[in-house]
C-alpha positions, 0 to 999 in steps of 0.5 A: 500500500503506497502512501496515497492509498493510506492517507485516502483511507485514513481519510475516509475513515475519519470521515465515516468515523464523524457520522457517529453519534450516541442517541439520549434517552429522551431522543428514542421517542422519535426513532422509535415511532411507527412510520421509522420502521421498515415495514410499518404494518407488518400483519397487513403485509404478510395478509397481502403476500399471502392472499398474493401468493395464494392467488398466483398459486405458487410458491414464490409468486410474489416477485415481479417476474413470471406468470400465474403457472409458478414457471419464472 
């Protein structure tokens, strides 16, 4: 590793390093909220890939590709 490379990762590093920061307790209120989560309505989204699924006919229907017969 020449000298360049060590100083550019150093500096990326340093940079990454900047985004941390540590979260108070009273701030966990608003990360915590509903609409933060990844999938804010868990039981409806399984509800709707399952009738999907089951609609197709298929195991594994719930892609964007291949038809109602389950041959992608």
């Amino acid at each position: 590793m020449n000298r360049t490379t060590g100083l550019l990762l150093a500096l990326v590093f340093a940079a990454n390093a900047g985004g941390c920061a540590d979260v108070q307790p009273w701030e966990r209120g608003d990360l915590a909220k509903p609409q933060m989560a990844l999938n804010p309505n868990p039981t409806n989204s399984a509800m709707r890939t399952h009738a999907y699924v089951s609609r197709e006919a298929a195991s594994g229907g719930d892609s964007a590709e291949g038809g109602g017969c389950g041959c992608n």
